[in-house]
C-alpha positions in Angstrom: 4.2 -20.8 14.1 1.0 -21.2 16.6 -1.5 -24.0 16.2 -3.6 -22.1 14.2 -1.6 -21.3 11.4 -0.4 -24.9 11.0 -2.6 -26.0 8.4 -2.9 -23.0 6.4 -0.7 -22.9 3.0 0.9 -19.8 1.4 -0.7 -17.8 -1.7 2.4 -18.2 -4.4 0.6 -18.9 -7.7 0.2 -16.3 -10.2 -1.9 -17.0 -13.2 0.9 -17.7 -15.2 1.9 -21.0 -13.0 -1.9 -21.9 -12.2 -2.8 -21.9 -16.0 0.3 -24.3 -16.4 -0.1 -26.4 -13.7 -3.9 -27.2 -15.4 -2.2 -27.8 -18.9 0.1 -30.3 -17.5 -2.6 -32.3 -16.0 -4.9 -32.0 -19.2 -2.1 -32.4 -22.1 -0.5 -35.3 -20.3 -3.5 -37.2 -19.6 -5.9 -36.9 -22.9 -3.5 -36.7 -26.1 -1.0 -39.5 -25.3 -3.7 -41.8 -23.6 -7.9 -41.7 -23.5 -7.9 -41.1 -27.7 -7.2 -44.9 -28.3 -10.2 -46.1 -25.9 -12.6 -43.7 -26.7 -12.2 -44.4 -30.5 -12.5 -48.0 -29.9 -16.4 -47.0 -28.0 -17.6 -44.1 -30.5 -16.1 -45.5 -33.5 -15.9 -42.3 -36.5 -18.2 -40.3 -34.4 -15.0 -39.8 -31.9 -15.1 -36.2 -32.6 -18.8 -35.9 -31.9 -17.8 -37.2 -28.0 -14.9 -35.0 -28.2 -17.0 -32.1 -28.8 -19.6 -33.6 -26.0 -16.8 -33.6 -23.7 -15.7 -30.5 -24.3 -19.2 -29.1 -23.7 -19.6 -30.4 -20.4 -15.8 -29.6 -19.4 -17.0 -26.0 -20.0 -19.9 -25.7 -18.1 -17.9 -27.5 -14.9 -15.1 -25.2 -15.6 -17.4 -22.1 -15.7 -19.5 -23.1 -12.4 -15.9 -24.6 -10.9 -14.5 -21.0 -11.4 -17.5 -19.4 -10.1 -17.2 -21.2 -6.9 -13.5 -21.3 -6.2 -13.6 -17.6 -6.3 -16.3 -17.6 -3.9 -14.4 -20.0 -1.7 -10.7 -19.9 -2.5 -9.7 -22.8 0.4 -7.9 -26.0 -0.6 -10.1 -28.6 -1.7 -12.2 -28.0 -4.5 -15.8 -28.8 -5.1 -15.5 -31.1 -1.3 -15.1 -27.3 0.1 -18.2 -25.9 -2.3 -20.4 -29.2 -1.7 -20.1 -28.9 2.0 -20.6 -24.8 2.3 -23.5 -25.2 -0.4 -25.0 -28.4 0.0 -24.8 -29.9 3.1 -21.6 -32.0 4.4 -22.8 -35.0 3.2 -22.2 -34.1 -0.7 -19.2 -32.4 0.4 -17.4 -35.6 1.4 -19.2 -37.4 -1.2 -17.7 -35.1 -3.9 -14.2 -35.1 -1.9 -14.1 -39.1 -1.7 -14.6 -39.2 -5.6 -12.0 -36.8 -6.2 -9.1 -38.7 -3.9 -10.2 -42.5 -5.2 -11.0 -41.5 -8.9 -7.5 -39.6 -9.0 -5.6 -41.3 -7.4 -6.7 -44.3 -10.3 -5.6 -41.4 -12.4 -2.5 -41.0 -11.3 -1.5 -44.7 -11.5 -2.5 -44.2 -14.7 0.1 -41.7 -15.4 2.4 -43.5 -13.7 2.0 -46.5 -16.2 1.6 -44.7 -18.8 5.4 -43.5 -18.0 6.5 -46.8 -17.4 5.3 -48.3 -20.8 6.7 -45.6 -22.7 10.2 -46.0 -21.0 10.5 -49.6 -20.4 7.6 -51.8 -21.4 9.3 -54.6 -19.9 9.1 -53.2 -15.9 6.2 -50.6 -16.5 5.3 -51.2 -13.1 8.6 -50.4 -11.2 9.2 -47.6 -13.7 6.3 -46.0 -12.0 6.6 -46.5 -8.7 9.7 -45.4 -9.1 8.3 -41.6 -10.8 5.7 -41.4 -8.1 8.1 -41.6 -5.4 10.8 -39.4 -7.2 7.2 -36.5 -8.1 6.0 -36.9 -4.6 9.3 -35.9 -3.2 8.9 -32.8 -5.7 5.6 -32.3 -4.5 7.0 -32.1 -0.9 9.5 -29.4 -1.8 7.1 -26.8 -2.7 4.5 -26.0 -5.0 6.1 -23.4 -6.7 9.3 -25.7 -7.6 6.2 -28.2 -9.1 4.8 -25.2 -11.0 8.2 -24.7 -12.5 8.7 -28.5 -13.4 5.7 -28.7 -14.8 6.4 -24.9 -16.8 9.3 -27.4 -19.1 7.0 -30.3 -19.5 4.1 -28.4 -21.0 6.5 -26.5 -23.2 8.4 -29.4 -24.8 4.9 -31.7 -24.5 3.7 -28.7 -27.1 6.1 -28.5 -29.4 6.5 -32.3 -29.9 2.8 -32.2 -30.6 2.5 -29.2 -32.7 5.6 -31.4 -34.9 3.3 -34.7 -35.4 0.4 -32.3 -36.4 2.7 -30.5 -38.8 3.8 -34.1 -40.2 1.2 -35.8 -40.5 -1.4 -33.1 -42.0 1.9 -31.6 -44.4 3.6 -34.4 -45.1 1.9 -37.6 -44.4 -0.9 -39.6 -45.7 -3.9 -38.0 -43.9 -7.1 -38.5 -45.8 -10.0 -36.2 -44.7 -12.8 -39.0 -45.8 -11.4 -40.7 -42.6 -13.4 -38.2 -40.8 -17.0 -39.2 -42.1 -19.1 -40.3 -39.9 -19.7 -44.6 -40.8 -21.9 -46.7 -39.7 -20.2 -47.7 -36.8 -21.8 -44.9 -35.2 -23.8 -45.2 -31.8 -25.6 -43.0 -29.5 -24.6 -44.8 -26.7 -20.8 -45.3 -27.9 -20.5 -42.0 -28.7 -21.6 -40.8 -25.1 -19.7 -43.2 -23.8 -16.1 -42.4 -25.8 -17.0 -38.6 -24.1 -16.9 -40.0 -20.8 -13.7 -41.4 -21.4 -12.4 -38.5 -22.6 -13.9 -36.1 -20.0 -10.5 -38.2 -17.9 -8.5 -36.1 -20.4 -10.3 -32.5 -19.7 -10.6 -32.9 -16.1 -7.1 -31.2 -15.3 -8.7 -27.9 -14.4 -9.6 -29.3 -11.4 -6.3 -28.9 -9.9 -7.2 -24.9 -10.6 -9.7 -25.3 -8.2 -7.8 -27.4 -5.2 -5.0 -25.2 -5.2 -7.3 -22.2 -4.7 -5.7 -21.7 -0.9 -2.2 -21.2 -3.1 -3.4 -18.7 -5.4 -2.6 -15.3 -5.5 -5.5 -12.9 -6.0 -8.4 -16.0 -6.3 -11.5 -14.0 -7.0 -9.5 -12.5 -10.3 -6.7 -15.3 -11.0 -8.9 -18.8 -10.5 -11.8 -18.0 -13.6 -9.0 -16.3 -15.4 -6.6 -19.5 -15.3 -9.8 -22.0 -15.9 -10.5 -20.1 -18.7 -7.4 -19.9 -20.4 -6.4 -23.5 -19.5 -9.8 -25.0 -21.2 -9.4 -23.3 -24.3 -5.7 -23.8 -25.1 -6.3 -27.9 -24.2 -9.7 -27.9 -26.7 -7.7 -26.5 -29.5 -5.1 -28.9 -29.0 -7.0 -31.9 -29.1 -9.2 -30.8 -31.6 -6.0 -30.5 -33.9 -4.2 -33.3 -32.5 -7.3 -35.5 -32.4 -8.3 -34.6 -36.3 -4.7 -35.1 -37.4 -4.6 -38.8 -36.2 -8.1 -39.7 -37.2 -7.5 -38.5 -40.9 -4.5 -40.6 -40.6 -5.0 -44.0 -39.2 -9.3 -44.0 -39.1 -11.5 -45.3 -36.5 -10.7 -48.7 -36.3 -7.2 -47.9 -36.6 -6.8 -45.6 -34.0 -9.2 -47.8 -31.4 -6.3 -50.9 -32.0 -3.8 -48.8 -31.4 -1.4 -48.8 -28.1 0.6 -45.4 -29.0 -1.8 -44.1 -31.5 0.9 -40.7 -31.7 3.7 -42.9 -32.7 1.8 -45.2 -35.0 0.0 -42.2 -36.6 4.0 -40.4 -37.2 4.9 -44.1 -38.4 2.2 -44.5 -40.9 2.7 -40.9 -41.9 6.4 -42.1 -43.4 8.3 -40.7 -40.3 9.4 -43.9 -38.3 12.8 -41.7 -36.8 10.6 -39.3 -35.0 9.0 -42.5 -33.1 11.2 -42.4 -30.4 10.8 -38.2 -29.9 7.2 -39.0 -29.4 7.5 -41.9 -27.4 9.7 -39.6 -25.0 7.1 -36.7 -25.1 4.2 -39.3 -24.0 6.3 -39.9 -21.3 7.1 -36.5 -20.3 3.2 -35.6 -20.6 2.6 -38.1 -18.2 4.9 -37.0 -15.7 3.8 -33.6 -15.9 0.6 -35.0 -15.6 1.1 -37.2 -12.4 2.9 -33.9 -10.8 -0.4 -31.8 -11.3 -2.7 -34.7 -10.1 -0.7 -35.2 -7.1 -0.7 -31.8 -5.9 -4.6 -32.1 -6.6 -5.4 -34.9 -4.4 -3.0 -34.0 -1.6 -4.9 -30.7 -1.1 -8.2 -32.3 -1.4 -7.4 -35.1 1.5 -6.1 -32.2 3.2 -9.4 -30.3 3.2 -11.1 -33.3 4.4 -8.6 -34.1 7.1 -9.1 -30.6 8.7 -12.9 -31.5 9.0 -11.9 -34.7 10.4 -13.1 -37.1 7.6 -9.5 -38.6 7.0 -7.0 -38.3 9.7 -6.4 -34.7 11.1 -2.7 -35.6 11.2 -2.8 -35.7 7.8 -4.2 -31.5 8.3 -0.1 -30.4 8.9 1.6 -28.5 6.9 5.4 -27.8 7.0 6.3 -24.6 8.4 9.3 -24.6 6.0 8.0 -25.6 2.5 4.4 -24.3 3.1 3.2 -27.5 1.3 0.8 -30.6 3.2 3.6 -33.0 3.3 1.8 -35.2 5.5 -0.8 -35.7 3.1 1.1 -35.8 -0.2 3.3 -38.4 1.3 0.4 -40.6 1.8 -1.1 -39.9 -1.1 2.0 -41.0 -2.9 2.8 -43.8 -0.8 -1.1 -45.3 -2.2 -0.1 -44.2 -5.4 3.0 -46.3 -5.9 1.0 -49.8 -4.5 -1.8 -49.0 -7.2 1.0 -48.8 -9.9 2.9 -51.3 -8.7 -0.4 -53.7 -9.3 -3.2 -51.9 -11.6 -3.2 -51.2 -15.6 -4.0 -48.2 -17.8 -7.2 -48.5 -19.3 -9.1 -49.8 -16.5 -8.0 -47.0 -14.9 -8.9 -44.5 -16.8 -12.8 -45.4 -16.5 -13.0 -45.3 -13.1 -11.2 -42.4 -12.6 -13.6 -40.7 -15.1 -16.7 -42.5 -12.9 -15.5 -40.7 -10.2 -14.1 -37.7 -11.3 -17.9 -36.8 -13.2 -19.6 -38.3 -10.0 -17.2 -34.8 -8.5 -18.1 -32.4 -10.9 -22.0 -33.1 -10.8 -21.9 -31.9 -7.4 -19.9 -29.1 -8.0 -22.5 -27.9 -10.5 -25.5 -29.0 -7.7 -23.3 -26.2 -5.9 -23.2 -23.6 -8.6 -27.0 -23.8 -8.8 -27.7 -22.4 -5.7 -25.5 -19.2 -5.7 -28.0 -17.7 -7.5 -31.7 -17.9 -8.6 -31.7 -16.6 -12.1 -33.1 -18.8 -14.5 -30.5 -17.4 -17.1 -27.1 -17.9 -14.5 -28.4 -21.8 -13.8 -28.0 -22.9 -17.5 -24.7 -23.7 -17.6 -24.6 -25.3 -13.8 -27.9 -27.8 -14.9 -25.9 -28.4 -18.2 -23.3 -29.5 -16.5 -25.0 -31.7 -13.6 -27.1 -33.7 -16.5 -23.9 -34.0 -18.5 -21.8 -35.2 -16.0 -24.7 -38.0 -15.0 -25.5 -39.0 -18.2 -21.7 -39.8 -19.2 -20.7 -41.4 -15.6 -23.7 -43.7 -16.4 -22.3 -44.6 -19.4 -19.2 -45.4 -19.1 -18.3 -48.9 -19.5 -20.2 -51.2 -16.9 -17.2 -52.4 -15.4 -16.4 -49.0 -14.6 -19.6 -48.1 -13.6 -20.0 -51.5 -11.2 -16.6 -50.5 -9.2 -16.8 -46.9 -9.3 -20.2 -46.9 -7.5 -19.3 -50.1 -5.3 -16.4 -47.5 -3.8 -18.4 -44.1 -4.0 -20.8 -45.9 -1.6 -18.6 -47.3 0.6 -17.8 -43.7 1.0 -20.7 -42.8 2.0 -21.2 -45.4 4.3 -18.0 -44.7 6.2 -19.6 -41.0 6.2 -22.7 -42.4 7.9 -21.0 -44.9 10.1 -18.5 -41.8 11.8 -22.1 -39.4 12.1 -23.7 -42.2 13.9 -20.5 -43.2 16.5 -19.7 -39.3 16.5 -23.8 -38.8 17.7 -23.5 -41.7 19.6 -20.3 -40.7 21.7 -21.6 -36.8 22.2 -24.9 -38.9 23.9 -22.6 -41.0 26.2 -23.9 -44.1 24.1 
């Protein structure tokens, strides 16, 4: 293989694997982990921010789509902010992707290692992120297939507790009335949090360079992805509510297993327990294909290091990149926590999709096509900003950072072309 073909990766993804590979990021990361934090912020309006989230998820999804069709290259909305908007908001958008997911996926990992073996959560997932980014390596159609089981048995296990608790358990519908617990600012805030569970689609986008027919298969598999995730945590979410409450569900550490316990079915505990943990695997998988093919977009412009721009003749995967992006991974893990994760991850990962939909705008002028794109950008702002401060505070502390380092290599790169 010549120079020139070294960094270019193989279309293998139908719409069948693409679709799945988006499920297993979204499933895994929303049901078995943001419910619990954004009911403790919105209180009984936590299906209001569910349905908040949901709108903005479809308006990124719907410009997302538009643009990965337009530009079907690894890398995601980095790839559409540079080619639209300047290379400035391309990096931008590419540096919140890689730091706000990779918090994600030592998320995952945790969530994994609670689920197993409370006792060493921490070496539990450094131990699955080295085992998945070995996966990863292999090939991203072996991925696709790993992730094909996960969603399937994730889906039946849920589709169970739904069937116990609203048939057989003690779900009371007056749970669901809104209280007077109820904030504006709570309830924007629980839809940030939960935007962390919707965000799977991204990985769509990044593996746009994988995908088989883009222009037809990307808006297709976004699409289809989207929908089948908002109908199962509209169902999954409702069932729970109407069975523990608000203030049940926001003290809650395993809010599936508590809501299948206080339903009268304490056996089934340990089925759920294991599902929560296979959601989050499949959900690590997906996000570490994601942010591997993001850092290798912005190695090949140079931004991170161009070694990291290889990829193996053999496997057809960036091995380079998803090694290091594994290898970061497991030393988050090994030190971080769950639910601090999950808002910075959502800081960044909305921070992402408002420049994705600043990209969307400007494909076309109509005043009718750039509704859903300045939807979307306001969304996404308004929830970042809301997010909890802490959050807020260290998401933007990093994002900038970013951006200085983006500064600092234009100004050394200007200076060295001048002699300086």
């Amino acid at each position: 293989m010549n120079t020139a073909d070294e960094s270019v990766l193989h279309r293998r993804l139908g719409t069948f694997d693409t679709v799945t590979l988006g499920l297993g990021s979204m499933i895994g990361a929303g049901i078995f982990v943001a419910l619990a934090p954004a009911a403790a912020a919105a209180g009984s309006g936590l299906l209001i921010a569910l349905g908040l989230a949901a709108v903005v998820a479809v308006c990124n999804a719907m410009s997302s789509a538009r643009l990965a069709a337009r530009y079907p290259q690894s890398g995601g909305t980095y790839v559409y902010g540079r080619e639209r908007l300047g290379p400035f908001w391309g990096h931008t958008a590419g540096w919140s992707f890689v730091v706000g997911k990779t918090a994600s996926c030592a998320a995952m990992a945790l969530t994994i290692g609670y689920y197993v073996w409370p006792g060493h959560a921490h070496a539990v997932a450094v131990g699955c992120v080295v085992a998945l980014t070995a996966v990863s390596c292999a090939g991203v159609q072996r991925s696709a297939t790993l992730t094909r089981i996960i969603v399937a048995a994730v889906l039946g296990v849920l589709a169970m507790v739904v069937v116990l608790i609203l048939g057989f358990g003690g779900a009371d519908a007056s749970r669901l009335a809104l209280g007077a617990d109820v904030t504006a600012y709570g309830v924007l805030q629980a839809a940030g949090l939960l935007f962390f569970a919707f965000a799977g689609y991204a990985r769509i986008a990044t593996l746009g360079e994988e995908v088989r027919d883009p222009a037809r298969t990307i808006p297709r598999a976004v699409a289809l992805a989207l929908a089948i995730a908002l109908a199962v945590y509209a169902v999954v979410a409702v069932a729970v509510l109407a069975q523990l409450g608000a203030a049940g569900l926001a003290s809650s550490h395993a809010a599936l297993s508590d809501a299948v316990r206080a339903a009268g079915f304490p056996a089934v505990t340990p089925l759920v327990a294991a599902a929560a943990a296979l959601a989050a695997l499949g959900a690590l998988l997906a996000l570490l294909l994601g942010v591997s093919r993001t850092a290798l977009a912005m190695a090949r412009d140079r931004y991170l290091p161009h070694a990291l721009a290889a990829v193996h003749p053999r496997t057809g995967t960036p091995q380079r990149a998803e090694l290091t992006v594994g290898a970061v991974v497991a030393v988050v893990a090994a030190v971080g926590d769950v639910r601090g994760a999950i808002g910075f991850s959502s800081f960044g990962v909305l921070l992402y999709y408002a420049v994705a939909n600043a990209s969307a705008w400007t494909l076309t002028a109509t005043l009718g096509a750039r509704l859903v794109p300045a939807v979307g950008l306001t969304g996404c702002l308004v929830l970042a900003f809301t997010l909890p401060p802490v959050s807020v505070a260290a998401g933007a502390v990093v994002v900038v950072l970013g951006m200085l380092a983006y500064a600092v290599r234009g100004w050394t790169g200007g200076a060295a072309r001048r002699g300086v």
